[in-house]
C-alpha positions as CSV (number, residue, x, y, z in Angstrom):
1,X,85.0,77.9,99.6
2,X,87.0,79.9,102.5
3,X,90.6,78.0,102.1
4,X,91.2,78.5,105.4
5,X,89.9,79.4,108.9
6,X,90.6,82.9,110.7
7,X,94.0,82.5,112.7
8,X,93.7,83.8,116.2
9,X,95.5,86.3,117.0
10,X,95.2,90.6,117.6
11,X,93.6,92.9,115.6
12,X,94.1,94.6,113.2
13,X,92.3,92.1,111.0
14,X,93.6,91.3,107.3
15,X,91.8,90.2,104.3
16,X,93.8,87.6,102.0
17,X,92.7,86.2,99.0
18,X,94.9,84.5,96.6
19,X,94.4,81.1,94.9
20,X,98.1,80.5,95.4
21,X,98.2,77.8,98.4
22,X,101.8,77.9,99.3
23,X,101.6,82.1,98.9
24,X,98.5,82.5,100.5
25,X,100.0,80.2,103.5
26,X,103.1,81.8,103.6
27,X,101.9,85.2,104.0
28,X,99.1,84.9,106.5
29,X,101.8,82.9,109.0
30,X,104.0,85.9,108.8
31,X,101.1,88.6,108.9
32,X,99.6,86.4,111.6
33,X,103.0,86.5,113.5
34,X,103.3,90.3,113.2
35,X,100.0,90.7,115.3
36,X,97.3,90.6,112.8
37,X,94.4,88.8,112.5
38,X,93.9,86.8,109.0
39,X,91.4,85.6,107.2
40,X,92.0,84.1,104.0
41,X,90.3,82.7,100.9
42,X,91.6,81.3,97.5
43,X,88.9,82.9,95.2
44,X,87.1,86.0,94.3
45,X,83.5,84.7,94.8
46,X,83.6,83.6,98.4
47,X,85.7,86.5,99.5
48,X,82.6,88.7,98.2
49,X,79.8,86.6,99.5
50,X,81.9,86.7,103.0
51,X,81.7,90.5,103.2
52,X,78.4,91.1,101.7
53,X,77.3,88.9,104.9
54,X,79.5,90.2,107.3
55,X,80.4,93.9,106.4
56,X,83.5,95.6,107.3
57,X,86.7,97.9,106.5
58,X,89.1,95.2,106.8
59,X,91.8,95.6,104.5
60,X,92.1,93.4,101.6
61,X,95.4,91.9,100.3
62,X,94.1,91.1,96.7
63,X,95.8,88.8,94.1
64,X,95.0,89.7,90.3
65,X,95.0,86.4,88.3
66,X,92.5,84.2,89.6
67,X,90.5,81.5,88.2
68,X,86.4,82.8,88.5
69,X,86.7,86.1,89.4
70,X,89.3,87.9,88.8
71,X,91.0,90.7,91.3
72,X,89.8,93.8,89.6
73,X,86.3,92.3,88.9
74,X,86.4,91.7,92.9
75,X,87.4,95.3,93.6
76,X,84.7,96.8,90.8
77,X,82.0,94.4,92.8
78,X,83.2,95.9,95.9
79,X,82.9,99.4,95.0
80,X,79.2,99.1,93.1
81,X,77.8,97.7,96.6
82,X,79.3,100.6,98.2
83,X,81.9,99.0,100.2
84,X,85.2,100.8,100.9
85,X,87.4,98.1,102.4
86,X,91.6,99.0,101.4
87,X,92.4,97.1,98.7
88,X,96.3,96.4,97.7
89,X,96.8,94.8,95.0
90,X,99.6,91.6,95.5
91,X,100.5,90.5,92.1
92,X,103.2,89.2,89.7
93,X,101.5,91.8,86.6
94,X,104.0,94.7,86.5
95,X,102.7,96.7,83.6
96,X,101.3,99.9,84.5
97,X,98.1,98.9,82.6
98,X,97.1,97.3,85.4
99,X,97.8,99.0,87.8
100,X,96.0,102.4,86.5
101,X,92.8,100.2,86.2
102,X,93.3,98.7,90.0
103,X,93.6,102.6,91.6
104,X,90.9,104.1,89.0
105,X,88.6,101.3,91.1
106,X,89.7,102.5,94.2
107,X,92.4,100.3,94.9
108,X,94.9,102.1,97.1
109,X,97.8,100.2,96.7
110,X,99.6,98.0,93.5
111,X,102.4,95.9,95.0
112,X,105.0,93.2,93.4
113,X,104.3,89.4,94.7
114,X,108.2,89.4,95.0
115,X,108.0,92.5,97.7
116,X,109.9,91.9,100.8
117,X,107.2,91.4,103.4
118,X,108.1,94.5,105.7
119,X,107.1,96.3,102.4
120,X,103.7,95.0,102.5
121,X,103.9,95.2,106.5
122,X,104.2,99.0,106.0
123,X,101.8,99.2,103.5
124,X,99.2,98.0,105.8
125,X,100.1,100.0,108.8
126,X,100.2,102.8,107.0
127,X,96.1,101.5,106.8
128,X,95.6,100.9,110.4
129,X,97.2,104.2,111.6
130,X,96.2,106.6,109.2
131,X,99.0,108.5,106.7
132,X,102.3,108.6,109.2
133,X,103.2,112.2,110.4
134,X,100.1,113.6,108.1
135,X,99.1,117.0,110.6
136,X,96.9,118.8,108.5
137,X,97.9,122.5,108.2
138,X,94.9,125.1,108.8
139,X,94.9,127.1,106.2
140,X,92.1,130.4,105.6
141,X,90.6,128.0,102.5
142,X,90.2,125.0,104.1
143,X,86.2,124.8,104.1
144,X,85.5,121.9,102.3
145,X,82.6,120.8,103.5
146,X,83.9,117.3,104.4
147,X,84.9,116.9,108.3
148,X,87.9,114.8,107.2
149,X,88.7,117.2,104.3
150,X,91.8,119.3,104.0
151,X,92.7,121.5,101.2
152,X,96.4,123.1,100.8
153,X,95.8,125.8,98.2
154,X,94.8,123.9,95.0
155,X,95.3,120.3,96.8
156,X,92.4,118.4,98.8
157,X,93.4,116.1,100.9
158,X,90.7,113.1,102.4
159,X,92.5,111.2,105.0
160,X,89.5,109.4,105.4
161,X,89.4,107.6,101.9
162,X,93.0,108.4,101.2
163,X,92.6,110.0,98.4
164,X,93.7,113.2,96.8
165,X,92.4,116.0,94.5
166,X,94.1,118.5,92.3
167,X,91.6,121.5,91.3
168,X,88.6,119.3,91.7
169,X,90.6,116.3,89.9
170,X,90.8,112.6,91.3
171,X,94.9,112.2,91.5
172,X,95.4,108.4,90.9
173,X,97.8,107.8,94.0
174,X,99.0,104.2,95.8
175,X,99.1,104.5,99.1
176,X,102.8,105.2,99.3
177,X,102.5,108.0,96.9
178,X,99.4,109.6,98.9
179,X,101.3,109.4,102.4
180,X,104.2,111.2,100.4
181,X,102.3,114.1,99.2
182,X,100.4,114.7,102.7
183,X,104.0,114.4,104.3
184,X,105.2,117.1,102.1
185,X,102.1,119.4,101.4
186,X,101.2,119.5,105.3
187,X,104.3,121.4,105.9
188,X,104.5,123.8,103.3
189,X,108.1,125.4,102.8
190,X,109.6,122.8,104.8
191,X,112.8,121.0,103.9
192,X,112.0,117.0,104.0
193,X,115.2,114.8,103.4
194,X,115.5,111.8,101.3
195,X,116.0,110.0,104.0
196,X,112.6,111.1,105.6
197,X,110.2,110.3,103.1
198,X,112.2,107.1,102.5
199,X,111.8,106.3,106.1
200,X,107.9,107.1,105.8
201,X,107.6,104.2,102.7
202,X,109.9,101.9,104.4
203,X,110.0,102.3,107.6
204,X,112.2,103.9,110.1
205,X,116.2,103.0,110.1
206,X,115.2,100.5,106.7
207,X,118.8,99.1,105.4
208,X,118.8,100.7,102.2
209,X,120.6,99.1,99.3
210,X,123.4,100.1,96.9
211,X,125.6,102.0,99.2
212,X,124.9,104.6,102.1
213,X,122.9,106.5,99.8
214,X,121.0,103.8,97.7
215,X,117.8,105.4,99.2
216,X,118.1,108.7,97.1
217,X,117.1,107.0,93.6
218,X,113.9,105.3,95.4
219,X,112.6,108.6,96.1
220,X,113.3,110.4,93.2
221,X,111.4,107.8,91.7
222,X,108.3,108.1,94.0
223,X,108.5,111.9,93.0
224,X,108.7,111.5,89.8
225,X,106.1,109.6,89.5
226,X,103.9,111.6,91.6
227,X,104.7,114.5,89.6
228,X,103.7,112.6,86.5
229,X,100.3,112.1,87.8
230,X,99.8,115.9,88.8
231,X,100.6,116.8,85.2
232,X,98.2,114.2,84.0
233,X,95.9,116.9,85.3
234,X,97.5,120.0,85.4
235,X,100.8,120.7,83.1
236,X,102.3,123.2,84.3
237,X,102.3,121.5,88.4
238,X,105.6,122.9,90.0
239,X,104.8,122.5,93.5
240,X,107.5,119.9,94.5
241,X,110.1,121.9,94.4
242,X,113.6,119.8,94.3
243,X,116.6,120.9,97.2
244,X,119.5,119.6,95.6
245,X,121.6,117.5,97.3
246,X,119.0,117.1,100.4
247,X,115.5,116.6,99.2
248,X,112.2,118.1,98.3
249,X,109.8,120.8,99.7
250,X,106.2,122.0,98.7
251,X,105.4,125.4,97.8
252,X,101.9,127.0,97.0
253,X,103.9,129.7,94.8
254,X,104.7,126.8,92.2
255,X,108.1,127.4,91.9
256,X,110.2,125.5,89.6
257,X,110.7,121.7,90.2
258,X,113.6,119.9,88.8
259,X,113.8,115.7,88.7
C-alpha cells in the first residue's frame, strides 16, 4: 500500500519509495520543506501500479533493497512500459556492480543513503531545471535529427533524456557526470576551474572540506571517472584536457589529458 499521503506543498513533485519508515519520513519532511511536493511509498509494487494509473515524469528517489520488488526490477518495469520518469538510485550498496546495472536501465543517478541532503537537493534540481549552464554550441555538424540533439564533434548530447553518446555509443553517465561533460564540451577551448564544476555538483559557494582547497580531489575524481567511461568506448579519448594547477578544458583536437 502507499505508506503515506502526498504532502501539500509546491511543485516540483518527488517520487519516494523506500521501505525504510524512519528514512522515507525523514527525507520527504526535508524535501517537502525545500518546496517540493512528495509522494511516498514503502514498496516497489504500489509505486508501479501508482504510475501505470496515473502517468508522469516525476522524478523518482529509488531505494535498492526492498522486500517484493526490488529497486532495479522497478526501474527495468519502468523502462519496458516505456516510461521515462528520473530515477536516482538512494542506497546503502556502494559496489560499482550496482551501480553500472542501475544506469545501463536508465537510471540517471546512483547516490549513498549517507549523502548530505543538499547533495540529493542538487541532484534533483539539476532534474527540474535541466543541466545548469548547459548552452549548446552550434556547431556545422550538428544535424542530428533529434530537436533536443546536440553533437560536439564525436559527442551527442540529449538534454532531453540526459544522456550522452560517444561515436554512436551509449556513455553510462550519473547525472552529475553528464551535467559535467555538457558544462565542459559546450564551451570548447574554454578554461573551467575546479571550483566551477565543483560549484555545478554542489552548488554554488558549497563549504568544501579538507582545507581551502579540499574541492580539487572531488573533481579529479569526477574526471577521472568520466574519462574512464569514454575509454570504455573509445581508448585512445583525450578530449579532457587537464590545466594544471586550475582545471580542465575540452578540445575536439584530442590533445593529451593528464589525471
Amino acid at each position: 500500500m502507499m505508506a503515506a499521503s502526498v504532502m501539500e506543498t509546491t511543485s516540483p513533485r518527488v517520487i519516494l519509495v523506500d521501505d525504510d519508515d524512519l528514512f522515507r519520513e525523514s527525507l520527504g519532511l526535508n524535501l517537502s520543506e525545500e518546496g517540493f511536493e512528495v509522494i511516498d511509498f514503502d514498496n516497489g509494487s504500489d509505486v508501479l501500479s501508482f504510475l501505470l494509473n496515473e502517468p508522469s515524469l516525476d522524478p523518482i528517489l529509488l531505494d535498492w533493497r526492498m522486500p517484493g520488488l526490488d529497486g532495479l526490477a522497478v526501474l527495468r518495469r519502468l523502462r519496458e512500459a516505456r516510461m521515462d520518469n528520473p530515477v536516482i538510485f538512494l542506497t546503502m550498496l556502494s559496489d560499482e556492480i550496482y551501480e553500472e546495472a542501475a544506469l545501463r536501465w536508465g537510471a540517471v543517478d546512483f547516490i549513498d543513503k549517507s549523502r548530505r541532503l543538499p547533495i540529493i537537493l542538487q541532484r534533483l534540481r539539476l532534474i527540474a531545471e535541466g543541466t545548469k549552464g548547459f548552452s549548446p554550441a552550434q556547431e556545422s555538424d550538428n544535424q542530428t535529427g533529434h530537436p533536443s540533439s546536440t553533437r560536439v564533434g564525436d559527442l551527442e548530447i540529449r538534454e532531453d533524456i540526459m544522456r550522452a553518446y560517444w561515436k554512436g555509443e551509449q556513455l553510462d553517465l550519473t547525472l552529475t557526470e553528464f551535467a559535467i561533460v555538457c558544462f565542459l564540451a559546450t564551451g570548447i577551448g574554454n578554461d573551467v576551474s575546479y571550483r566551477q564544476i565543483y560549484d555545478l555538483v554542489h552548488g554554488k559557494d558549497f563549504v568544501a572540506g579538507y582545507g581551502t582547497d579540499g574541492y580539487k580531489a572531488n573533481v579529479r575524481s569526477f574526471i577521472k571517472r568520466i574519462r574512464k567511461k569514454f575509454r570504455e568506448i573509445d581508448e585512445g579519448f583525450e578530449h579532457i584536457e587537464n590545466y594544471p594547477g586550475f582545471g580542465y578544458r575540452w578540445r575536439n583536437d584530442g590533445p593529451s589529458g593528464t589525471a
